[in-house]
N, C-alpha and C positions, 0 to 999 in steps of 0.2 A: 783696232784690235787691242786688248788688253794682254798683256804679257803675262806668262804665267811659263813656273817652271815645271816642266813636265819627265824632265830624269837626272840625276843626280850623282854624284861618283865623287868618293872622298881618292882626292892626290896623295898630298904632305903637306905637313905644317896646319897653314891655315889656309889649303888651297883647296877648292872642290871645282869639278870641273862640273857645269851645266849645260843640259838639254832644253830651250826655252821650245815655246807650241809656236812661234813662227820659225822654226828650222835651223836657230842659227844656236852654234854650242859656244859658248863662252867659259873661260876659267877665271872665280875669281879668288881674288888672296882677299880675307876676313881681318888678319892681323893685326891690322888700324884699328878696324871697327867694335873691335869687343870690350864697350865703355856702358858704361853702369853697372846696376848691380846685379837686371836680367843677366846679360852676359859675361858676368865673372866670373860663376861656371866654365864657359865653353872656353876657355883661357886652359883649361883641362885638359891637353890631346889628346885623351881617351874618352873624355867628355865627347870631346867636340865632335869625332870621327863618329859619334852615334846618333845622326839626324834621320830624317825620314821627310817623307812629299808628306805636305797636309795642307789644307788651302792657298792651292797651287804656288808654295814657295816651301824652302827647307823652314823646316822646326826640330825643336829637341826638347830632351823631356823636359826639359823646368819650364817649356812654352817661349822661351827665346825664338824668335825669329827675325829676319826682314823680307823688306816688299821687293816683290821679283820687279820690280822696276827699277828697284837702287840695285839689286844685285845684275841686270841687266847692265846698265849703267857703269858699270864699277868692273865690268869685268870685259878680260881681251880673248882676240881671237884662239880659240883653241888649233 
């Protein structure tokens, strides 16, 4: 089965709590992750808190994303 994130909910900071399509919700913290210069936008908290589901993982408007297997991955139990 291929993981995809299918609901989405901005926490704080750099924390979103996920909904993945095998059932299991995960929170993760982004914090570390926002390196290059796609993501130096989202280093923005008002940036960052305005994501959206779009090929089954969070995006934002400059097109920054990751792969809901590294956000699977990287994130604990809610």
């Amino acid at each position: 089965m291929f993981i995809e994130v299918v609901k989405a909910e901005y926490l704080d900071g750099y924390r979103v709590k996920l909904l993945f399509n095998n059932g299991e919700t995960k929170v993760v913290d982004l914090a570390q992750s926002l390196n290059g210069s796609v993501f130096a936008p989202l280093k923005d908290i008002d940036f960052f808190k305005n994501f959206s589901i779009k090929f089954n993982t969070i995006e934002w408007e400059n097109g920054a994303d990751f792969a809901p297997e590294f956000l699977y991955e990287i994130g604990t139990a809610a």
